[in-house]
MISEMAR-656919 format. One line per 2 residues: for each residue x, z, y of N, C-alpha, C. Coordinates in nm, 2 decimals, always signed. Atoms other than C-alpha are relative to their C-alpha. Example, Ala and Ser with C-alpha at 12.3 -4.5 7.8 and 13.67 -1.06 7.14 Angstrom:
BEGIN
+0.09:+0.00:-0.12:+1.23:+0.78:-0.45:+0.09:+0.00:+0.12 ~ -0.09:+0.00:-0.11:+1.37:+0.71:-0.11:-0.08:+0.08:+0.11
This chain:
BEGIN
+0.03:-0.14:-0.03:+0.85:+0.19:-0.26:+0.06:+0.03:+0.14 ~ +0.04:-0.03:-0.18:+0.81:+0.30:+0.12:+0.07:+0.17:-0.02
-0.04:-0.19:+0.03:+1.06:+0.68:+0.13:+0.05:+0.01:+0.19 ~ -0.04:-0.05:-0.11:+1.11:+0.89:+0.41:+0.08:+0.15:-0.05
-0.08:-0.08:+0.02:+1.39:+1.13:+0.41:+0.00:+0.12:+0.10 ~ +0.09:-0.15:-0.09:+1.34:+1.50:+0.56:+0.14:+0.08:-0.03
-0.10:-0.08:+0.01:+1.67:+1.73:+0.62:+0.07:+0.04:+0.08 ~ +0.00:-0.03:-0.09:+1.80:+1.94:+0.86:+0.17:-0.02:+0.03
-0.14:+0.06:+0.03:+2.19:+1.83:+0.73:+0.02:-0.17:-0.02 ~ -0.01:+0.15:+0.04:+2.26:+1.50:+0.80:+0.12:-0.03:-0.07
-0.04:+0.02:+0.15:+2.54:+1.50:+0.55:-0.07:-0.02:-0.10 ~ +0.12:+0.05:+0.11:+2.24:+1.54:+0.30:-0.05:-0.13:+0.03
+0.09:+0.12:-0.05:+2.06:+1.27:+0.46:+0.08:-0.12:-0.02 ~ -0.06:+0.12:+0.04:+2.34:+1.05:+0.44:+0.02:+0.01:-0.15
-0.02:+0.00:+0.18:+2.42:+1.13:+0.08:-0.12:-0.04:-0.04 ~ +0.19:+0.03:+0.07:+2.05:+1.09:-0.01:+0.01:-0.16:+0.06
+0.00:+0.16:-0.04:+2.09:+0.73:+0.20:+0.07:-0.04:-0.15 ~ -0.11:+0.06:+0.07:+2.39:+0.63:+0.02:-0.04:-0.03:-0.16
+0.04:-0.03:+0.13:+2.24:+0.74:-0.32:-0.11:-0.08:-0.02 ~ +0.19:+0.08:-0.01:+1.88:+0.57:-0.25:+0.04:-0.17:+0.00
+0.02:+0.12:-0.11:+1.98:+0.25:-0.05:+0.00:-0.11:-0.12 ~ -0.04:+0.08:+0.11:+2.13:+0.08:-0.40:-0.13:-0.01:-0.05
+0.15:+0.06:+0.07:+1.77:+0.06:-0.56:-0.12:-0.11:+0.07 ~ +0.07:+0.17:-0.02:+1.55:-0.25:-0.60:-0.09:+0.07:+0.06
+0.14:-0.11:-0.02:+1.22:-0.21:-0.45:-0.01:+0.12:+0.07 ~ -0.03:-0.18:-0.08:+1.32:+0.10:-0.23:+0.01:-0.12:+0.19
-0.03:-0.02:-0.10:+1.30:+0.12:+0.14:+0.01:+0.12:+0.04 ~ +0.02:-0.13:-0.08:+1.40:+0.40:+0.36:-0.05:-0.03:+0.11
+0.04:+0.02:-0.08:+1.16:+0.40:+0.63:+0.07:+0.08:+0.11 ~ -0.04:-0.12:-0.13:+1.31:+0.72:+0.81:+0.07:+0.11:-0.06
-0.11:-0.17:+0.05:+1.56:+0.99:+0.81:-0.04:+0.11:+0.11 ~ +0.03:-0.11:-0.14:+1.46:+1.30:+1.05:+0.13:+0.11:-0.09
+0.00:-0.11:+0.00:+1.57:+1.63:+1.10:-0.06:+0.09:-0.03 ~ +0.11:-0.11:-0.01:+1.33:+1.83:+1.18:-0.12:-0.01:-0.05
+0.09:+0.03:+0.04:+1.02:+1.88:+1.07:-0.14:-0.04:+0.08 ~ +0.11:+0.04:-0.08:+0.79:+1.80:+1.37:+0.00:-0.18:-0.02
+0.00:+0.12:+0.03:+0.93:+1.42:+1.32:-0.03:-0.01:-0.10 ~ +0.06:+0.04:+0.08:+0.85:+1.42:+0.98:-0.11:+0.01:-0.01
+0.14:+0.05:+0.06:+0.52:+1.49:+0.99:-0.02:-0.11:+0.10 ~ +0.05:+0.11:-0.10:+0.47:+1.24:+1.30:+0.01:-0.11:-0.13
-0.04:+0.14:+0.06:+0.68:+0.98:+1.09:-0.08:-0.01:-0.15 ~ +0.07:+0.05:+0.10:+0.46:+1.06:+0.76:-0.14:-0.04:+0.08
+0.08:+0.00:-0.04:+0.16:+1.04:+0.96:+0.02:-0.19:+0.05 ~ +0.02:+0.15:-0.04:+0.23:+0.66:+1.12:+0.08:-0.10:-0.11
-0.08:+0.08:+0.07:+0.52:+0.50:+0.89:-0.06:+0.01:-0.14 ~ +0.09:+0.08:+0.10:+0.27:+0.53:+0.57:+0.12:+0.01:-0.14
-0.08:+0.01:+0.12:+0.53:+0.61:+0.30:-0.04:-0.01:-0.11 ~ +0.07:-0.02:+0.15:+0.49:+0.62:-0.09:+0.07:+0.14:-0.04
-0.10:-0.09:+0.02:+0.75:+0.89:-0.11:+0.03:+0.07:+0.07 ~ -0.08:-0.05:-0.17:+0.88:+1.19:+0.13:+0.11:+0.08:-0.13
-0.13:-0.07:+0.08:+1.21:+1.37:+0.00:+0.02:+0.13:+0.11 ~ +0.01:-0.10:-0.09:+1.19:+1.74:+0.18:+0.08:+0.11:+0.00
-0.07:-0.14:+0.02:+1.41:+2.01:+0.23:-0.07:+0.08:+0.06 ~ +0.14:-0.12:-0.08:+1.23:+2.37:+0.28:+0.08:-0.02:+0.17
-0.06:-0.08:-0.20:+1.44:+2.48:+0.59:+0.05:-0.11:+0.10 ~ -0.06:+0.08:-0.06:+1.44:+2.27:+0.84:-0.08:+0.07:+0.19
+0.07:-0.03:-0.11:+1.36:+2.33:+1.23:-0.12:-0.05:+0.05 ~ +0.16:+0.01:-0.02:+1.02:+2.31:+1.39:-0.10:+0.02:-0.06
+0.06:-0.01:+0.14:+0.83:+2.29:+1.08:+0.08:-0.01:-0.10 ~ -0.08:-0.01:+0.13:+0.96:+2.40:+0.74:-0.04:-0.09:-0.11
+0.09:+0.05:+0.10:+0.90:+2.17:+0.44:-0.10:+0.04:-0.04 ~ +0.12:-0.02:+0.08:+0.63:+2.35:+0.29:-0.14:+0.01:+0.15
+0.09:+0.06:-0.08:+0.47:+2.32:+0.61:-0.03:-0.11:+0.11 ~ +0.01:+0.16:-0.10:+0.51:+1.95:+0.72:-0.08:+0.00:-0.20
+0.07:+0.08:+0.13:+0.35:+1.92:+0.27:-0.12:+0.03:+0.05 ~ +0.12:-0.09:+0.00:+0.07:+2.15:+0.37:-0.11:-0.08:+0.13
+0.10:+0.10:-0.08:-0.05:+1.94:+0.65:-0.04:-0.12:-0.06 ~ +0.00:+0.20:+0.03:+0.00:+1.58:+0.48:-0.10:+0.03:-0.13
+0.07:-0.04:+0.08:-0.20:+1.74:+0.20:-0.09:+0.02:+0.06 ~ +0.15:-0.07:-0.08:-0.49:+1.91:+0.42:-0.04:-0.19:+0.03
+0.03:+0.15:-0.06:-0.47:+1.52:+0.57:-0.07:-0.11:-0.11 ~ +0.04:+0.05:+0.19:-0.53:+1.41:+0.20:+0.06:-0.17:+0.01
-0.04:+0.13:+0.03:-0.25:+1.11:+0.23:+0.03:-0.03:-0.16 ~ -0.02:+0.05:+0.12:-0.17:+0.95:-0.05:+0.18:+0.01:-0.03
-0.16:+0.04:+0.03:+0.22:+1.00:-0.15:+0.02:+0.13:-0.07 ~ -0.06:-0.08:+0.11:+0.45:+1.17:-0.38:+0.06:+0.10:+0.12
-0.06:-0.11:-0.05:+0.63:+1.47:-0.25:+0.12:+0.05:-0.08 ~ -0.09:-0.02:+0.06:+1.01:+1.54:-0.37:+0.06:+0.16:+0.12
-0.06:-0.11:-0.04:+1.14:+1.90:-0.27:+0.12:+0.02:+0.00 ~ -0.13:+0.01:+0.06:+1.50:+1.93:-0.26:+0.07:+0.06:+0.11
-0.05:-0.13:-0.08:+1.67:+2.24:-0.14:+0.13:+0.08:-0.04 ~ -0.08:-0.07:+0.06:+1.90:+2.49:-0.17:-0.01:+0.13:-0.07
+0.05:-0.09:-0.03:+1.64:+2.75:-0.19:-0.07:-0.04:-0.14 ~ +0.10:+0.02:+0.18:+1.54:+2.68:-0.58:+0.02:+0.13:-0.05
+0.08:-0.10:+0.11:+1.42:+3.00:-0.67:-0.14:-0.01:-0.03 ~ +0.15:+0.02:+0.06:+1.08:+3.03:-0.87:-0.10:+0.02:+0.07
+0.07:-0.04:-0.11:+0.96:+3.20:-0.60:-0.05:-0.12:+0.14 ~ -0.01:+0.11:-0.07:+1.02:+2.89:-0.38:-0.10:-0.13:-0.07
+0.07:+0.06:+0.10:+0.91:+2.65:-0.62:-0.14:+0.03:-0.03 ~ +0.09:-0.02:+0.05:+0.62:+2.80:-0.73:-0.11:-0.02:+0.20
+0.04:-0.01:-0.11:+0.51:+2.79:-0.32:-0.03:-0.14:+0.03 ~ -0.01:+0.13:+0.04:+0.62:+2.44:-0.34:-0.12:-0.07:-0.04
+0.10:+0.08:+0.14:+0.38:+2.34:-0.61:-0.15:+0.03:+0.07 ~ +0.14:-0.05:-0.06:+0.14:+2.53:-0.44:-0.05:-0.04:+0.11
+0.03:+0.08:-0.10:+0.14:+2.36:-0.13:-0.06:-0.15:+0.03 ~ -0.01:+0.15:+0.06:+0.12:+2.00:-0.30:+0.13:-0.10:-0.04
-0.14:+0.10:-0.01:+0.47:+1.90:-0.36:-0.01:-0.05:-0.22 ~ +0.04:+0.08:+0.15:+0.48:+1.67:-0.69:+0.13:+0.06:-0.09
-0.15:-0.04:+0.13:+0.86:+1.75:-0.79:+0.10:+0.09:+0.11 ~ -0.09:-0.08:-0.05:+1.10:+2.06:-0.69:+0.15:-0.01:-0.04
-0.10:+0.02:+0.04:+1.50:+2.01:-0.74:+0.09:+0.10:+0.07 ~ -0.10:-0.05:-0.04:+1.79:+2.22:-0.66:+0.11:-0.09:+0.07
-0.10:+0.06:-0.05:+2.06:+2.04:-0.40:+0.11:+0.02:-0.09 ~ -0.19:-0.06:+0.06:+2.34:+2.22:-0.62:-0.03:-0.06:-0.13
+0.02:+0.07:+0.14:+2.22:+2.12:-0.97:-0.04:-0.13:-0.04 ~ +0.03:+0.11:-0.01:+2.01:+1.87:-0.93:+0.00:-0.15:+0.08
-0.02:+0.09:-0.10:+2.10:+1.62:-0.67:-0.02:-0.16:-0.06 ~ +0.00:+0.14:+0.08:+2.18:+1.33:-0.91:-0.15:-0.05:-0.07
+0.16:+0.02:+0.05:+1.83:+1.36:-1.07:-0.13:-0.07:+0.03 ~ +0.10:+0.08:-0.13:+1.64:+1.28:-0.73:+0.03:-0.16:-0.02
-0.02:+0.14:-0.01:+1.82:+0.92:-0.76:-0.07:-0.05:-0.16 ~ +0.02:+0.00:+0.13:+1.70:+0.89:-1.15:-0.15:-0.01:-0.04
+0.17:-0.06:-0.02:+1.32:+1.02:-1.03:-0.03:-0.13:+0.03 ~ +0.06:+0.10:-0.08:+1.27:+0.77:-0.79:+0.03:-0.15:-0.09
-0.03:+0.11:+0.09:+1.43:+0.44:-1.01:-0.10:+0.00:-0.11 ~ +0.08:+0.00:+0.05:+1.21:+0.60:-1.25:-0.16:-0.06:-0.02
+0.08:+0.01:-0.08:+0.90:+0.61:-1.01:-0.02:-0.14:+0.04 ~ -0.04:+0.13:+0.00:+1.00:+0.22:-0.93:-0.09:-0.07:-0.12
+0.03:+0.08:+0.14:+0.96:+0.15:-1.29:-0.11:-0.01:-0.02 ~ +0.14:-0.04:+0.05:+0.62:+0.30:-1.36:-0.08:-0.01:+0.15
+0.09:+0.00:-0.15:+0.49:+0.20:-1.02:-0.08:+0.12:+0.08 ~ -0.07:-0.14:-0.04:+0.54:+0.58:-0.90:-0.04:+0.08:-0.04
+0.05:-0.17:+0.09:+0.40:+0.80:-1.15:+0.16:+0.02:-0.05 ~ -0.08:-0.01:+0.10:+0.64:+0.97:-1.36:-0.09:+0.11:-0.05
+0.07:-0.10:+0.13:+0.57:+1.25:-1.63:+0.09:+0.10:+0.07 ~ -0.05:-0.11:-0.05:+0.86:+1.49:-1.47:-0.04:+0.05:+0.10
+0.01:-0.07:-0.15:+0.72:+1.74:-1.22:+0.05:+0.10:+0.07 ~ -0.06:-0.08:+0.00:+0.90:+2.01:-1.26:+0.17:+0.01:-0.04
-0.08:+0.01:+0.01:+1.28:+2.04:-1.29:+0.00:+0.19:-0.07
């Protein structure tokens, strides 16, 4: 599985490495910042997976999903923010994102999805947190 990691804190970005890198079957293709490289980097690097935080500069997550969606790629979409209210989430879901997490609550979860997603050759049944 082909992941690209999306966050405007590279502390996250390394913790999300660190947390990711140990699984079989996993690549990280890319880590950005902002969101003008992620969509570039989802657009040519071909992922199976993006991992997005909303706020990020240039483009906000829900509008680096909203393009890759309009584009009709093929990949999973993991949300993972600080900004987990319903309201968020529910915007989320609505733009095409497959699974929404809280940074504060959920963090550990995201590594658990994806191992999961590995297993089942990247479906899972959890979409919602």
């Amino acid at each position: 599985m082909r992941i690209v990691i999306a966050d405007d804190s590279g502390l996250m970005r390394e913790r999300l490495q660190q947390m990711l890198s140990p699984i079989e079957q996993l690549e990280i293709v890319g880590s950005f910042a902002n969101g003008i490289e992620t969509l570039e980097a989802l657009r040519t690097l071909k992922p199976d997976l993006a991992i997005l935080d909303l706020n990020m500069p240039g483009l906000n997550g829900l509008q680096v999903l909203s393009e890759i969606c309009k584009e009709g790629k093929n990949l999973k979409f993991i949300i993972l923010t600080l900004y987990a209210s319903r309201y968020y989430q529910k915007l989320a879901i609505h733009s095409g994102a497959d699974y929404f997490f809280s940074k504060v609550d959920d963090f550990e979860t995201v590594g658990l999805l994806v191992r999961e997603m590995i297993a089942n050759d990247g479906i899972s049944n959890k979409l919602i947190n």
